[in-house]
C-alpha positions as CSV (number, residue, x, y, z in Angstrom):
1,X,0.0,0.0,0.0
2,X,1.3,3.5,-0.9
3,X,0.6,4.7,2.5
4,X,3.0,2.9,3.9
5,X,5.7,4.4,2.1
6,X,8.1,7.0,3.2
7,X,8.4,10.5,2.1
8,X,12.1,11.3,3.0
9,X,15.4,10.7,1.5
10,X,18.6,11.5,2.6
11,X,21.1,12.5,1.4
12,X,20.6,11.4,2.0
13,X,17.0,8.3,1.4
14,X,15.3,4.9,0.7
15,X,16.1,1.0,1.5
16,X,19.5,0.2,1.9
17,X,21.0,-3.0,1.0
18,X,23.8,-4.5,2.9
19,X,26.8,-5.8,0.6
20,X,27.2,-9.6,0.7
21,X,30.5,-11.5,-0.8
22,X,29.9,-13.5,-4.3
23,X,29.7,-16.6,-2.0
24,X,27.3,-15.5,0.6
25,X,29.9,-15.7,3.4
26,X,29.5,-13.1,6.0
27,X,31.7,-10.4,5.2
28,X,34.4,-9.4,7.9
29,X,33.6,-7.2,10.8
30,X,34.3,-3.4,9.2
31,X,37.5,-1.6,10.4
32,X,36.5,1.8,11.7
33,X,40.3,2.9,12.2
34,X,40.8,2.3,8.4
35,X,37.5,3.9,8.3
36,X,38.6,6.8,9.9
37,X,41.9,7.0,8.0
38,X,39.7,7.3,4.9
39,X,37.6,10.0,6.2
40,X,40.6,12.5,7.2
41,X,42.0,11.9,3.9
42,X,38.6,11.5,1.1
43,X,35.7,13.1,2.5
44,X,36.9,15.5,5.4
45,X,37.1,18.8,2.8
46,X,33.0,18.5,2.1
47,X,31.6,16.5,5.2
48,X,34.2,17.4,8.3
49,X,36.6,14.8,9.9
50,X,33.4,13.3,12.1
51,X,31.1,13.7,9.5
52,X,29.1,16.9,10.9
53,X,29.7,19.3,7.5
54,X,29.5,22.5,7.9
55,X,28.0,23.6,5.1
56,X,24.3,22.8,4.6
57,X,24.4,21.6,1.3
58,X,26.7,18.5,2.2
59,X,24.9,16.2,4.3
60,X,25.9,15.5,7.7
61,X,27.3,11.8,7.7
62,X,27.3,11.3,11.9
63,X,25.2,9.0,12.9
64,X,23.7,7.9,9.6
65,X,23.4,3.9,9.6
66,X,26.1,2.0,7.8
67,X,24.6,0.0,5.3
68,X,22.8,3.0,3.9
69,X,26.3,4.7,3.3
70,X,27.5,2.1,1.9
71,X,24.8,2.0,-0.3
72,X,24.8,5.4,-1.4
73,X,29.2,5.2,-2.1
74,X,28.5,2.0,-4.3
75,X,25.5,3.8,-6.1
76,X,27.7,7.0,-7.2
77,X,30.8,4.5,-8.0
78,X,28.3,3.2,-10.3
79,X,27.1,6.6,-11.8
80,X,23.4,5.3,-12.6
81,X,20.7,5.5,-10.1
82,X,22.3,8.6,-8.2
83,X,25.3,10.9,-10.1
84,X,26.6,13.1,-8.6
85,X,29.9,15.1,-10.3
86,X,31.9,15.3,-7.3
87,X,30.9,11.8,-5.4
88,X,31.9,9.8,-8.4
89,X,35.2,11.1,-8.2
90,X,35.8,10.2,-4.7
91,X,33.7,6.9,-4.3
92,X,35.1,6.3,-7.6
93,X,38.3,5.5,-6.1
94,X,36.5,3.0,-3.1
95,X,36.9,-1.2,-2.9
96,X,33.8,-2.2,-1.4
97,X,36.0,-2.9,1.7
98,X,36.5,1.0,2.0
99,X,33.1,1.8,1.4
100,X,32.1,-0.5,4.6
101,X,35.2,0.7,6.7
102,X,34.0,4.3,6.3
103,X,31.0,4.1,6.3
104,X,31.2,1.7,9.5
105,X,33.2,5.0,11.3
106,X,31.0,8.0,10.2
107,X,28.4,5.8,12.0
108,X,29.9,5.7,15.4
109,X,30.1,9.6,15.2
110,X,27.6,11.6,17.1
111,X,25.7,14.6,14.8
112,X,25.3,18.0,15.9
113,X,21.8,18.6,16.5
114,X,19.8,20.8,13.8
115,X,16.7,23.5,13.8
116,X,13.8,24.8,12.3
117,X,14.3,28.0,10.8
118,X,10.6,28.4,10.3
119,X,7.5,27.8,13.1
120,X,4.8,27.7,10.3
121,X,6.6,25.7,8.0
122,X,8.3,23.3,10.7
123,X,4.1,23.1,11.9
124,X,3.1,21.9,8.3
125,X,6.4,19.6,8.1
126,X,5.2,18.0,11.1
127,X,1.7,17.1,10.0
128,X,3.2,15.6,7.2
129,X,5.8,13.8,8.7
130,X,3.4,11.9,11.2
131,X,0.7,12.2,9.4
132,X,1.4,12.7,5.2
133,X,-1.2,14.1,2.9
134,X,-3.8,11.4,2.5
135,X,-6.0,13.5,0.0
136,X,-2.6,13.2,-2.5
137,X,-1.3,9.6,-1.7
138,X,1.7,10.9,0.2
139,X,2.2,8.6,3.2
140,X,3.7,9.7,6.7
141,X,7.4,10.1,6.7
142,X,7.1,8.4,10.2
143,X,5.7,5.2,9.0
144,X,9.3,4.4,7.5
145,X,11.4,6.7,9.3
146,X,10.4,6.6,12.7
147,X,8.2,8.7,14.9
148,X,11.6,10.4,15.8
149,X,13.1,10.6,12.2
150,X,15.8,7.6,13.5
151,X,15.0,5.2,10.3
152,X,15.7,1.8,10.6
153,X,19.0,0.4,10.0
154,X,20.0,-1.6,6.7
155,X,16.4,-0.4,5.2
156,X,15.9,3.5,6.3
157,X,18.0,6.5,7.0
158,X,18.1,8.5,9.9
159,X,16.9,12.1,9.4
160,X,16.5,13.7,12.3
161,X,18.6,16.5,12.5
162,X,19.6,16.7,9.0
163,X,20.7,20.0,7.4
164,X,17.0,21.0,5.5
165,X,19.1,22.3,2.0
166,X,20.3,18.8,2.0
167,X,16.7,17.0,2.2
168,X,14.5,19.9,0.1
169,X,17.2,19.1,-2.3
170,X,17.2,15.4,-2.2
171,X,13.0,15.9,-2.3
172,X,13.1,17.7,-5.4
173,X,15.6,15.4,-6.9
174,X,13.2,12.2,-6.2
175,X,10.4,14.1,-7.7
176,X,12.3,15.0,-11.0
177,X,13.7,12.0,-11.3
178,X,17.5,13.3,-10.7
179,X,18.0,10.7,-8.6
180,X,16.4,7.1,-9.1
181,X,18.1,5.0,-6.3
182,X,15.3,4.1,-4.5
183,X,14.1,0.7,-4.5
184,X,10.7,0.4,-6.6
185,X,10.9,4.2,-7.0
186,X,9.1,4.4,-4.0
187,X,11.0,7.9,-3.0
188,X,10.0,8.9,-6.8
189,X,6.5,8.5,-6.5
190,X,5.8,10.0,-3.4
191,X,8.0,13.5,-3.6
192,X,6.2,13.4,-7.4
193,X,2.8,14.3,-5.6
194,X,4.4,16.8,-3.0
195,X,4.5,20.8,-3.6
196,X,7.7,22.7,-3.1
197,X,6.0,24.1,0.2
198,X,5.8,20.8,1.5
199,X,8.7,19.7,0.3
200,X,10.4,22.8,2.0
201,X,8.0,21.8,5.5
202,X,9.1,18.5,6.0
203,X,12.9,19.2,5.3
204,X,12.4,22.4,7.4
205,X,10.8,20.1,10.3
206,X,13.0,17.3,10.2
207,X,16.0,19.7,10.7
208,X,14.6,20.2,13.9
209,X,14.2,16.6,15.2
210,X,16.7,15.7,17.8
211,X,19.3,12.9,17.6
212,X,19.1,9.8,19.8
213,X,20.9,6.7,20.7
C-alpha cells in the first residue's frame, strides 16, 4: 500500500542493501580505524573529519546507519541511479571494503543537533511527517522513518537533525527524477505528488528533530 511508504530521503533516502560476498559468506567485521583514515583523507574537505559538515548543502554523515552509506558510495561509483559530479570522483576511487570501513566510522560519530528556521513551516512539516497528505497519496514520513526521524538500519535512513538544504534538495531530486536509487521508486513516487512548500516543510521540520541513541 502507498501509504505505507516513506516521504524522505537522505542525502541522504530509501532502503538500503547490505553488501554480501559473491559466495554469501559473512563479510568481515568493518575496520573503523581504516575507516577513519579514509575520512581524514577523502571526504573530510565537504563532510568534516566526524562527518558533521558545515556547510548545509553536504549532508551531515554522523550517525547515519552503515549500510545505507554504503549504499549510497556504491550507487555514485556506479554513476546510474544517483550521479553526482563530485561523489563519483571520490567513491570512484573505493573497494567495497572502504566503502564498509568508512561508512562503519561516520556511524559511530555523534551529529550535531539541527533547527527549524521556520515555526509555520516546521508546523506543516510536522503534520506531514506523522501524518502525510492522505488526499494526495503521500504517506507519513514516520511510517518508515520513525516517529523520531531515526530510520531503521540496513532499510531507512536516519533524518533527524539533517541540514534541510540537503533534504528539500534530495525531495526535489526524487520528484524530477535526478535521482532514481530508491528501490521500486518508491522515494519517486511520493516527492512526485508533493509541492515545493511541502517539500520545504518537512525538510524544514526534520532539521529540527533531535538525535538519539
Amino acid at each position: 500500500m502507498r501509504y505505507l511508504h516513506s516521504i524522505a530521503a537522505a542525502l541522504i533516502i530509501g532502503v538500503s542493501s547490505v553488501a554480501v560476498a559473491a559466495d554469501s559468506k559473512p563479510l568481515p567485521k568493518a575496520d573503523t580505524a581504516l575507516g577513519s583514515k579514509i575520512a581524514a583523507e577523502v571526504c573530510a574537505a565537504c563532510h568534516n573529519p566526524d562527518g558533521n559538515s558545515a556547510a548545509s548543502a553536504n549532508p551531515k554523515l554522523a550517525g547515519q546507519h552503515p549500510e545505507y552509506l554504503a549504499k549510497q558510495l556504491a550507487d555514485y561509483k556506479a554513476n546510474k541511479t544517483r550521479k553526482n559530479a563530485v561523489m563519483i570522483g571520490f567513491a570512484g576511487g573505493l573497494s567495497v571494503a572502504d566503502m564498509r570501513n568508512v561508512s562503519a566510522y561516520y556511524a559511530e560519530q555523534r551529529p550535531k543537533e539541527g533547527a527549524a528556521r521556520n515555526a509555520v513551516a516546521a508546523k506543516l512539516g510536522e503534520k506531514i511527517f506523522r501524518g502525510g497528505l492522505p488526499e494526495k497519496g503521500v504517506a507519513a514520513c514516520a511510517g518508515c522513518h520513525g516517529p523520531a526521524g531515526m530510520g531503521i538500519p540496513a532499510q531507512y535512513p536516519r533524518l533527524a537533525g539533517q541540514w534541510a538544504e540537503y533534504t528539500r534538495l534530495q525531495l526535489t531530486n526524487f520528484r524530477v527524477g535526478e535521482r532514481a536509487n530508491d528501490p521500486s521508486g518508491m522515494m519517486r513516487g511520493v516527492a512526485s505528488r508533493m509541492s515545493d512548500k511541502e517539500i520545504e516543510a518537512v525538510a524544514d521540520y526534520v532539521a529540527g528533530l533531535k538525535y538519539a541513541n
